[in-house]
C-alpha positions as CSV (number, residue, x, y, z in Angstrom):
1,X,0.0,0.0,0.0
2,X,2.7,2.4,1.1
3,X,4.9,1.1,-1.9
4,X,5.8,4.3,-3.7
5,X,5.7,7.0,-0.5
6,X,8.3,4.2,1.3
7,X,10.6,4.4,-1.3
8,X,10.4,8.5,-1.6
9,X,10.8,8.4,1.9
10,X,13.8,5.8,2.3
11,X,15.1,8.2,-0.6
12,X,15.0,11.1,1.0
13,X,16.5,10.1,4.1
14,X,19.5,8.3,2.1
15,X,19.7,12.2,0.5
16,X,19.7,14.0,3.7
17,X,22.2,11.5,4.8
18,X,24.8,12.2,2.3
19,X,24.1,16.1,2.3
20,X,22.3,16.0,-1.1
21,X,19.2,18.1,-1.6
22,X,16.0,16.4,-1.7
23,X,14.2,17.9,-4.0
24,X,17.1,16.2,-6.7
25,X,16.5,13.0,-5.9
26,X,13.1,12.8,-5.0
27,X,9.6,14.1,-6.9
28,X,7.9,16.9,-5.2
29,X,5.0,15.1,-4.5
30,X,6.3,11.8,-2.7
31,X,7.6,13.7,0.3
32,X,7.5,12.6,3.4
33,X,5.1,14.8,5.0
34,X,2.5,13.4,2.5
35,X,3.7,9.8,3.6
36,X,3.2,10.9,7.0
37,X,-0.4,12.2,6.8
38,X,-1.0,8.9,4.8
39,X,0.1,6.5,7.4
40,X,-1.7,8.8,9.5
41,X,-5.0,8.3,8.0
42,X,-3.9,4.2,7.8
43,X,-3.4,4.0,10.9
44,X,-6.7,5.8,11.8
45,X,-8.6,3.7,9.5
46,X,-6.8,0.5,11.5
47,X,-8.0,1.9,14.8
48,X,-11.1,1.9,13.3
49,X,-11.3,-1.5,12.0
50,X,-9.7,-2.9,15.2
51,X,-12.6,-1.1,17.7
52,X,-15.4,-2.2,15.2
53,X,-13.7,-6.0,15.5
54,X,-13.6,-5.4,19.3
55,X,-17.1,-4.4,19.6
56,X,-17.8,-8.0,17.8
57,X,-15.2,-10.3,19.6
58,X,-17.3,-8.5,22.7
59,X,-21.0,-9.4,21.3
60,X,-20.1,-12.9,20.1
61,X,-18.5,-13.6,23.3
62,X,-22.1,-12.5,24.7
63,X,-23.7,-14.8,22.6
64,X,-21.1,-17.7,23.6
65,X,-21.8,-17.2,27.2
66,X,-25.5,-16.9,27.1
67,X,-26.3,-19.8,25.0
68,X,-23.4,-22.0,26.9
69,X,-25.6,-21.2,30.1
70,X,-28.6,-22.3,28.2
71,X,-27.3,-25.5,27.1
72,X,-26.1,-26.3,31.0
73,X,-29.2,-25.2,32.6
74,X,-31.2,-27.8,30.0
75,X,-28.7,-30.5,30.7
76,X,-28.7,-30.5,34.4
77,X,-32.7,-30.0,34.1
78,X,-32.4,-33.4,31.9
79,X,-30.2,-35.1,34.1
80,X,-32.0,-34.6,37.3
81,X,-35.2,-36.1,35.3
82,X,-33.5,-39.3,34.1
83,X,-31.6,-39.9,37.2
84,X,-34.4,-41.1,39.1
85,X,-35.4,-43.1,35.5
86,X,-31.9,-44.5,34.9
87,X,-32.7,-46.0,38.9
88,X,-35.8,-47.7,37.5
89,X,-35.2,-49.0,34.1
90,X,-33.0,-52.3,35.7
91,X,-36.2,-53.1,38.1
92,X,-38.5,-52.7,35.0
93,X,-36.4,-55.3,33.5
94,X,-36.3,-57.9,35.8
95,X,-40.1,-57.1,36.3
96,X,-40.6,-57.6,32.3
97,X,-38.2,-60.9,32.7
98,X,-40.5,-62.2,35.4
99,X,-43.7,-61.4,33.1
100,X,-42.2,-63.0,30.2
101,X,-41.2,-66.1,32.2
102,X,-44.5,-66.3,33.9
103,X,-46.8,-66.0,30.4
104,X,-44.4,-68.5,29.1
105,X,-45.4,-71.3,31.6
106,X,-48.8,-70.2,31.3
């Protein structure tokens, strides 16, 4: 993005290194005070970006949270009603044996 004002700028510093005017070396126009203001308006447009994406981590972490207490609330709820059934299914088998056994003789 920065491809042409990074060279004019790299440029310019080599020039001012070695005492050459900059205005020789490098066009008017990719100075870098106009680099500047555009990194400045990049990096304005990131902070941007990066508060809008913030804003969203936030919500969906929301979301996350509220249907992950959703789902544990159901489960315990389920849990607590098939406890007491899990206790009965063996006794209903034995009692189904029993039947099955006695209509067999009969």
């Amino acid at each position: 993005m920065h491809g042409a004002h990074d060279v004019a700028l790299c440029m310019t510093m080599q020039a001012e290194a070695i005492g050459q005017e900059t205005s020789q070396r490098v066009p008017e126009m990719l100075t870098a005070p106009l680099c500047d203001q555009e990194r400045l308006r990049d990096a304005e447009q990131l902070a941007q970006e990066m508060a809008v994406q913030a804003s969203a981590i936030e919500a969906a972490r929301g979301n996350v949270e509220h249907h992950y207490a959703y789902i544990c609330t159901h489960f315990q709820d389920f849990m607590h009603g098939c406890a007491p059934r899990h206790f009965r299914v063996p006794a209903l088998c034995c009692q189904l044996a029993l039947l099955k056994l006695l209509f067999a003789h009969a």
